[in-house]
C-alpha positions in Angstrom: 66.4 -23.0 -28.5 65.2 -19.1 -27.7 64.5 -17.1 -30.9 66.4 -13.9 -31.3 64.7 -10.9 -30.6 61.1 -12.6 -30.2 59.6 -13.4 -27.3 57.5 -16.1 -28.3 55.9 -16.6 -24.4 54.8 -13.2 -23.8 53.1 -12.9 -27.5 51.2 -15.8 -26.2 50.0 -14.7 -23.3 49.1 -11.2 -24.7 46.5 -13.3 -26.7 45.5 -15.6 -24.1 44.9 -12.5 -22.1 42.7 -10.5 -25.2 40.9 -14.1 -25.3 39.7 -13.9 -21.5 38.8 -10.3 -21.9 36.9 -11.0 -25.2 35.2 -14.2 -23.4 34.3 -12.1 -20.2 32.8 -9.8 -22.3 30.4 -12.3 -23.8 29.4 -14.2 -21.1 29.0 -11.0 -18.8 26.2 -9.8 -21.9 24.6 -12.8 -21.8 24.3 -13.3 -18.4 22.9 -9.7 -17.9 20.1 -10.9 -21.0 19.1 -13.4 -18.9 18.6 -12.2 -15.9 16.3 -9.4 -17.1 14.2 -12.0 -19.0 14.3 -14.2 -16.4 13.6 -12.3 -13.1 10.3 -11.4 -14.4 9.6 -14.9 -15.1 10.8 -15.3 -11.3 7.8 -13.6 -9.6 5.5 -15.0 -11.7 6.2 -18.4 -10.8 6.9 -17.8 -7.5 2.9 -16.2 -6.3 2.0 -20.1 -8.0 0.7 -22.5 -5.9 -2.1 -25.0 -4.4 -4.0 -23.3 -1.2 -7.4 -24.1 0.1 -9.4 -21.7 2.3 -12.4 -22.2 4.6 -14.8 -19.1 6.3 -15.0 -19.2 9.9 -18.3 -18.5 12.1 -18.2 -14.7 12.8 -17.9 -13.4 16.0 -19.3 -9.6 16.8 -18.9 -7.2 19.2 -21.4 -4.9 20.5 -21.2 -1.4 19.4 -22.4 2.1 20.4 -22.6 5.6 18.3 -20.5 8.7 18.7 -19.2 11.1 16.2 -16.5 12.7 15.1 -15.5 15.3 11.6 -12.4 14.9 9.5 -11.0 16.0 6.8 -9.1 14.2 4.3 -7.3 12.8 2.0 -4.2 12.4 4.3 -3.8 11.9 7.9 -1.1 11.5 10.2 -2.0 10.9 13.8 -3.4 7.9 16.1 -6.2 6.0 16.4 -8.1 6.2 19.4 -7.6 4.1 22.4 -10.1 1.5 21.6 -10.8 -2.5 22.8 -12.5 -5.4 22.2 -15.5 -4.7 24.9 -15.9 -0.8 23.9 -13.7 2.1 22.6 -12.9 5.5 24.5 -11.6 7.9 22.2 -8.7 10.6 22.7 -7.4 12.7 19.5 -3.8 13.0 19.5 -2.4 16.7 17.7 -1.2 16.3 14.1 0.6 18.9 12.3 -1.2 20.4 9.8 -0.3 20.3 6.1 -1.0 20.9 2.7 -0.1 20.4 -1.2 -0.8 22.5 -3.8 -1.0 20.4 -7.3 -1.8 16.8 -8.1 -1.3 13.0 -9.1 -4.0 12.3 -11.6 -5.7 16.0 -10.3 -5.4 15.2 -6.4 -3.8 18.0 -4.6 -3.0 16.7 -1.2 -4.3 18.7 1.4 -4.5 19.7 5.3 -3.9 16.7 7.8 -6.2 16.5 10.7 -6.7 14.5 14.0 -8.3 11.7 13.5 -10.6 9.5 15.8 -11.4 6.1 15.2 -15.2 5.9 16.8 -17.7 2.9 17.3 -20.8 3.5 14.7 -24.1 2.6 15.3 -25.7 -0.6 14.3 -28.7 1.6 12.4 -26.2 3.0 10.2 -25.7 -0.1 9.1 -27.7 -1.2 6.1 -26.8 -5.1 6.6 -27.9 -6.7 10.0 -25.7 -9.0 11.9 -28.1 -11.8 11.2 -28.0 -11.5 7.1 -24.1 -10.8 7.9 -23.8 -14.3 9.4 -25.8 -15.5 7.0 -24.2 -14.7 4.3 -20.7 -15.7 5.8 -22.5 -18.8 6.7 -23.1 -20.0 2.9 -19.3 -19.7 2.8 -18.2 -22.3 5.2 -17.0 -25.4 3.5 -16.6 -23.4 0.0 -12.6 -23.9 -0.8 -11.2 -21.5 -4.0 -7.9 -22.9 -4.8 -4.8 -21.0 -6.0 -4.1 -22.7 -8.9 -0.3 -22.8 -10.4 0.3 -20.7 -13.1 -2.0 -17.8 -11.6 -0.7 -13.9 -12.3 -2.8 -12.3 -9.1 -2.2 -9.2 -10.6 -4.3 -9.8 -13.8 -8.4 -10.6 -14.1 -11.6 -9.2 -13.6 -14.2 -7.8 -11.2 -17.2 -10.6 -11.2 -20.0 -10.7 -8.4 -20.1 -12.0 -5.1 -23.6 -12.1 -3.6 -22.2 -13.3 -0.2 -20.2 -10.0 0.4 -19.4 -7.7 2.5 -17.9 -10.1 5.0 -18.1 -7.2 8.0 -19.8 -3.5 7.6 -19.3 -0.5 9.9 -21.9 -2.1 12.7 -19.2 -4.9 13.4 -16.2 -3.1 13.1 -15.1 -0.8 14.8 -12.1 0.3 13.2 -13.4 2.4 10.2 -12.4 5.7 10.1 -15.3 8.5 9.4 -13.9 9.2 6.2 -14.4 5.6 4.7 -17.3 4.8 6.3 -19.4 5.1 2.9 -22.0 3.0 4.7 -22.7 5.2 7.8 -23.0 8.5 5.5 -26.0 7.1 3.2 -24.3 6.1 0.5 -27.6 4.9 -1.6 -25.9 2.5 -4.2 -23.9 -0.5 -1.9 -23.6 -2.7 -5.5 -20.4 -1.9 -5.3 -20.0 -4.1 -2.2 -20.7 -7.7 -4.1 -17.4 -7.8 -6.3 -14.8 -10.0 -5.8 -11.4 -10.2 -7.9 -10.9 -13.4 -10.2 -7.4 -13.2 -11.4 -7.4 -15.3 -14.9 -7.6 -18.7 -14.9 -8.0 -18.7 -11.6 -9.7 -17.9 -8.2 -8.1 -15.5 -5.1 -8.8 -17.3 -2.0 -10.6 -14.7 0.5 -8.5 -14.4 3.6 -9.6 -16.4 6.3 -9.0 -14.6 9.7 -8.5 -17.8 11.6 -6.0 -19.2 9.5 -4.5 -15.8 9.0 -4.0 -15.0 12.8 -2.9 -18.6 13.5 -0.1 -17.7 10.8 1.2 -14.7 12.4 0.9 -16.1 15.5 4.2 -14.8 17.5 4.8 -12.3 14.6 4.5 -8.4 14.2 3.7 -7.3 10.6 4.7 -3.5 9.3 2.9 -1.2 7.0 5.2 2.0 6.0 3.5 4.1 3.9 0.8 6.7 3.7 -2.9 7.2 4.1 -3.5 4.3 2.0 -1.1 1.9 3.8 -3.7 3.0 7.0 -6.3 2.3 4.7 -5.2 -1.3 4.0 -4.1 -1.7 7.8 -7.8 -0.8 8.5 -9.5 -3.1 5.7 -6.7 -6.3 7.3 -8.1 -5.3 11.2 -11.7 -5.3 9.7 -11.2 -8.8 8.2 -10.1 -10.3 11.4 -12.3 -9.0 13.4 -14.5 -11.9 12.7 -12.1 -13.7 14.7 -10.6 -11.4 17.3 -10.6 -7.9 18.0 -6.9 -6.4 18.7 -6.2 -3.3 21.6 -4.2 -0.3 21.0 -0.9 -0.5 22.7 0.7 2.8 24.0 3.3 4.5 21.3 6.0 7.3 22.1 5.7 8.5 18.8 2.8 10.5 17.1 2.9 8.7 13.6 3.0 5.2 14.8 0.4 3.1 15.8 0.6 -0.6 17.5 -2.5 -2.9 17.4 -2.2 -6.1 19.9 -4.2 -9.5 18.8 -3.7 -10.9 22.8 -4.6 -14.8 22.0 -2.1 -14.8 18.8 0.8 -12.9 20.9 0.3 -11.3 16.7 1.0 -7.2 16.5 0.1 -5.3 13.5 2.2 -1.8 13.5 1.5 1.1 11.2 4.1 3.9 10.5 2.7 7.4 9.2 5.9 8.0 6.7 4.2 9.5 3.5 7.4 9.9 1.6 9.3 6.8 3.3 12.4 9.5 3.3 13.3 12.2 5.8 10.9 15.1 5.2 11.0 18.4 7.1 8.6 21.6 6.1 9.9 24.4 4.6 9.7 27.9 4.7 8.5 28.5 1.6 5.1 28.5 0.4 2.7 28.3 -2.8 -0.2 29.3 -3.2 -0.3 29.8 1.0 0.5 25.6 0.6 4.1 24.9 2.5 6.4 23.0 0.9 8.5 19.9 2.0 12.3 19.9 1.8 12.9 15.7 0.7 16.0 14.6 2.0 16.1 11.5 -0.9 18.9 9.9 0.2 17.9 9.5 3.7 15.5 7.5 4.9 13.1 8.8 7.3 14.0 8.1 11.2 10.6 7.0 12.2 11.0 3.1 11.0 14.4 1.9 10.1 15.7 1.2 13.8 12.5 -1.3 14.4 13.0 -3.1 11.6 14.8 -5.9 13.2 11.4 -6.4 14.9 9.4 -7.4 12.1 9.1 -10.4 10.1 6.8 -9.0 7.3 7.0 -5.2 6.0 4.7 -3.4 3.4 5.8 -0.4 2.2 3.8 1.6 -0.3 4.7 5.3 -1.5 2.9 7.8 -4.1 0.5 10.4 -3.4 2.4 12.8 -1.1 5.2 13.3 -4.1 2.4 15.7 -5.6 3.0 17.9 -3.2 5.5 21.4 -3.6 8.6 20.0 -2.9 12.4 20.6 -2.6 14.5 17.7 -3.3 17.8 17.3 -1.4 20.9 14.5 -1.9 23.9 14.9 0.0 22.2 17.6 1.5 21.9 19.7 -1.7 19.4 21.1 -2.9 19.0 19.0 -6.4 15.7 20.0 -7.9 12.1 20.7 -6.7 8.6 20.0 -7.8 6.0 22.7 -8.0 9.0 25.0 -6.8 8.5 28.1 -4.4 12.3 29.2 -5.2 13.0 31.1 -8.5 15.5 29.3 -10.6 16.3 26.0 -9.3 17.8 23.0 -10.2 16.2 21.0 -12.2 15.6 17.2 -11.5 11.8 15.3 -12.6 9.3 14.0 -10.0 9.8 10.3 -11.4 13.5 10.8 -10.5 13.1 12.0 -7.2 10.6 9.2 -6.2 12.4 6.7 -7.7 15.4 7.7 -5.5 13.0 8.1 -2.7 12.3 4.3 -3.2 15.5 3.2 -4.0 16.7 4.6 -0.6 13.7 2.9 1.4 14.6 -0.3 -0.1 17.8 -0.1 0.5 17.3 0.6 4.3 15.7 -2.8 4.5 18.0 -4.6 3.0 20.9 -3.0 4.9 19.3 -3.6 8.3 19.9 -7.6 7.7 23.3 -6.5 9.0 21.3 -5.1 12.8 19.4 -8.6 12.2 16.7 -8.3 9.8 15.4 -11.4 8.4 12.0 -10.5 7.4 10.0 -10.7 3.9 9.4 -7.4 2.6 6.0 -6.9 0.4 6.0 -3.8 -1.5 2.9 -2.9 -3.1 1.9 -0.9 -5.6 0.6 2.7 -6.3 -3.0 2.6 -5.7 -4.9 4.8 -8.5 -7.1 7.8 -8.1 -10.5 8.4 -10.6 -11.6 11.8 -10.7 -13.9 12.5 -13.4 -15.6 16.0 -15.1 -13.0 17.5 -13.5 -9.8 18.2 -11.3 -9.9 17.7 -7.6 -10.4 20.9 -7.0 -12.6 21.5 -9.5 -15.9 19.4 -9.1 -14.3 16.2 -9.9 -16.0 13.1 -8.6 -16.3 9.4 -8.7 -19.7 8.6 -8.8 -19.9 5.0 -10.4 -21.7 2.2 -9.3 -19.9 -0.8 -11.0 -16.5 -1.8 -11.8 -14.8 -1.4 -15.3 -15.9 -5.1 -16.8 -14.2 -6.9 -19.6 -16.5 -5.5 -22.5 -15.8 -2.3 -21.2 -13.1 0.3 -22.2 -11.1 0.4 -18.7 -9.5 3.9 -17.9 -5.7 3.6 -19.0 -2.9 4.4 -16.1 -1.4 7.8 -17.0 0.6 10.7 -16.2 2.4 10.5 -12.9 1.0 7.4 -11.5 2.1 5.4 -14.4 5.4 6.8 -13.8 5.6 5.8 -10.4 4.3 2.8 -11.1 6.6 1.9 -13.4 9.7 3.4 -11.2 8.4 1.3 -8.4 8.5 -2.2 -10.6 11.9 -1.7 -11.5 13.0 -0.9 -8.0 11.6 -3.8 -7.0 13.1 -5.9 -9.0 16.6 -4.8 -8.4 15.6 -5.2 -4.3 15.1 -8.7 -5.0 17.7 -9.5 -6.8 20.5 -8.0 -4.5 18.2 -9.2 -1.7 18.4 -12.9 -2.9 22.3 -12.3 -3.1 22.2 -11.4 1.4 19.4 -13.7 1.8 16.2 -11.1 2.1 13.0 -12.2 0.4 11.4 -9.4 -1.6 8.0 -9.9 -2.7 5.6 -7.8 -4.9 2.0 -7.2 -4.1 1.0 -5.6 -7.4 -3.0 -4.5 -7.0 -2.6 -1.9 -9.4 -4.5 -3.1 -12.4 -7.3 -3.8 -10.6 -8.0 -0.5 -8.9 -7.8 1.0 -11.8 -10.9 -1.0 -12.9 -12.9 0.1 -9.2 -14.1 4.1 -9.8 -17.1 2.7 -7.8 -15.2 2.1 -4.6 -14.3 5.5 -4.0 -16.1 7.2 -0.7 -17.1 10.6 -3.3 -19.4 12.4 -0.9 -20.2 9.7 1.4 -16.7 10.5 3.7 -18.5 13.0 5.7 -21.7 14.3 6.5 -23.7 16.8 3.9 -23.2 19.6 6.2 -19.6 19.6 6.7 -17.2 21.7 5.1 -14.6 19.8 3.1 -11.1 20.6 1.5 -11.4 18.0 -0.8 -15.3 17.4 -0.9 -15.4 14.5 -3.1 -12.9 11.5 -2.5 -11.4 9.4 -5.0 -8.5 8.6 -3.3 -9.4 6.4 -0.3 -11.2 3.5 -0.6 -14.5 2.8 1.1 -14.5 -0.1 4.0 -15.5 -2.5 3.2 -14.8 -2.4 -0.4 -12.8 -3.0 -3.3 -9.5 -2.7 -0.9 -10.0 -5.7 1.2 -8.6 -7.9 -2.0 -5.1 -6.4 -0.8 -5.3 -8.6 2.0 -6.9 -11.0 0.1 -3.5 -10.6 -1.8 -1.5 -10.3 0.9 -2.4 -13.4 2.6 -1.3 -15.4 -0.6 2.4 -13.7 -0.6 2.8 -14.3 3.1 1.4 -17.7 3.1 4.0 -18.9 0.0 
């Protein structure tokens, strides 16, 4: 019998509905609590596990001395056209330019050609013979990634076996980290090794490396400091095999070939990983860059189907006078040359910067992209007793040890630093929704303990005439930035 007047079913169902709303509502807030407790927790667990490493005899190739004068701290054109029997050098034009304030002090400054020369064995204050001596005593010594290892978190301790190559049997350092062929007097800072806690880092071993990438082409994307890693990785495995240049149409990209691996190593010069484009406006006689945020820069994405590993890094060139663009619209600036404009933050603008990198991996899965993507983390400068600019310097000899008061991240590199975390994380999550691996290669904490591995004066020669005399940007080769490949090897290798 139906009621008069009341519609008993619909009142129902008005409830039921409000119920399923009101349930929604719940288990949406408790699923979102658990996945930002939980995707931490993720990465963690995911850079655990057991691997065993073994050094293999060294092989060296002869060298010869030329030289050449740079300036630094960025630099955007090719290396030379060098091999494995000798190296003929030809400099390639870059456009100059310039910056005008600064991360942590560092104003970035004018971007010359580079040449990537052979260096003389007397520069080098290790022979071959202690070299492969030392390397010797490493044979047969496994360290073990143990489970339940943060890589991210440890301490400096000594090595007495390092360095594992100097300048006399690698080619491939650039003049203005070659701290060894301009007289640095203090090489302590060469016999450190990272020990994450409770644990040891495995040092990369070239064989086992190559033989992984074997058939493979691995990216860095980045700026000066992706170069300087991309240097530091050659340098390693050139105990193994030295790679050739292979011809590039483009200025800022540069394509090393390891012949018996089939195994190519690509570098892309993309400072701001977004479109950027000189403007007319200047500061301080510096030009300024219009930052197209929401556009990635042209000089990578269509490759990417090409790759299987990519390393992007980003940072140092946001300190530069800037005018930020989305949609085409000017949006904000940084150090601006224009009176009145829109105001938008530097940790906004490279955080979008990021976001839009990230997301142009991710969408080229769709062109074919399968690839793990390692993004690593800002790399910190140490100027001290002053600005860049300003007689600032780096002049230590040791790491920051445990008992020692450790210089805190700060300012602007924090901020980036803490942009590019949770970037990353949201990469890998959508990522593990389309099937892309994300994977985070966070050195951070531990350069900040290394003020000694800085080149400082020893970039260049006494007599030469420096922008930025001193350099506490760029690491030294070899130095404190070979545990990045140390690093990487253990995030490829999962």
């Amino acid at each position: 019998m139906k009621s008069k007047g009341l519609d008993l079913t619909n009142g129902r169902t008005g409830a039921f509905t409000l119920f399923s709303v009101f349930k929604f509502i719940v288990l949406s807030s408790v699923a979102f609590v658990f996945l930002n407790i939980s995707l931490p927790l993720y990465t963690i667990v995911s850079t655990r596990y057991n691997f065993s490493i073994k050094q293999p005899i060294l092989k060296f190739a002869s060298s010869s001395s030329t030289s050449n004068s740079v300036s630094f701290p960025i630099y955007q054109s090719n290396y030379s056209n060098n091999t494995r029997q000798g190296a003929s050098s030809t400099t390639p034009s870059a456009k100059p330019s310039a910056n005008s304030n600064s991360i942590s002090s560092l104003l970035l400054l004018q971007s010359p050609t580079v040449k990537l020369v052979q260096n003389s064995s007397a520069a080098a204050s290790f022979s071959n013979d202690k070299l492969n001596s030392s390397v010797k005593k490493q044979i047969g010594r496994q360290r073990i990634l143990q489970k339940g290892c943060d890589l991210s978190k440890g301490e400096w301790v000594q090595d007495p076996n390092a360095p594992y190559y100097t300048n006399s049997t690698c080619w491939m350092i650039q003049e203005h980290q070659n701290c060894i062929k301009f007289g640095r007097p203090n090489l302590d800072f060469l016999k450190w090794r990272w020990k994450p806690d409770g644990c040891e880092l495995p040092l990369l071993d070239p064989a086992q490396f190559l033989e992984k990438m074997r058939g493979k082409i691995l990216a860095f994307v980045g700026d000066s400091l992706a170069r300087n890693q991309m240097q530091s990785l050659m340098c390693l495995l050139s105990r193994a095999e030295f790679p050739k240049e292979m011809p590039s149409t483009e200025e800022n990209q540069t394509r090393m070939f390891y012949e018996s691996h089939n195994f190519t190593i690509w570098f892309f010069w993309s400072p701001f990983l977004v479109r950027a484009a000189q403007s007319n406006h200047t500061l301080h006689s510096f030009p300024s860059w219009n930052l197209y945020l929401d556009e990635p820069d042209p000089l990578w994405p269509s490759l990417l189907p090409n790759f299987n590993f990519v390393v992007l890094n980003s940072g140092n060139w946001y300190t530069r006078p800037s005018l930020f663009h989305l949609n085409r619209t000017l949006v904000g600036c940084h150090y601006c040359p224009i009176p009145n404009p829109p105001y938008m933050s530097l940790r906004r603008a490279h955080r979008h910067a990021f976001r839009t990198a990230l997301n142009t991996v991710a969408a080229a899965r769709r062109r074919g992209f399968k690839g793990l993507t390692v993004v690593r983390t800002v790399s910190p400068s140490h100027f001290e007793g002053g600005e860049w600019d300003k007689g600032g310097d780096c002049a230590r000899t040791k790491p920051f040890r445990g008992g020692e008061e450790a210089p805190r991240l700060e300012g602007l590199e924090k901020e980036m630093y803490e942009e590019q975390l949770k970037e990353f994380w949201k990469a890998k999550w959508e990522g593990s929704e389309v099937g892309l691996e994300f994977r985070l290669l966070d050195a951070t904490k531990a350069m900040l303990m290394r003020a000694d591995g800085h080149p400082s004066k020893h970039g260049h020669s006494a007599n030469e005439v420096m922008v930025m005399y001193n350099d506490c940007v760029h690491w030294c080769l070899p130095g404190p930035v070979d545990m990045w490949n140390d690093f990487l090897f253990q995030i490829i290798d999962m």
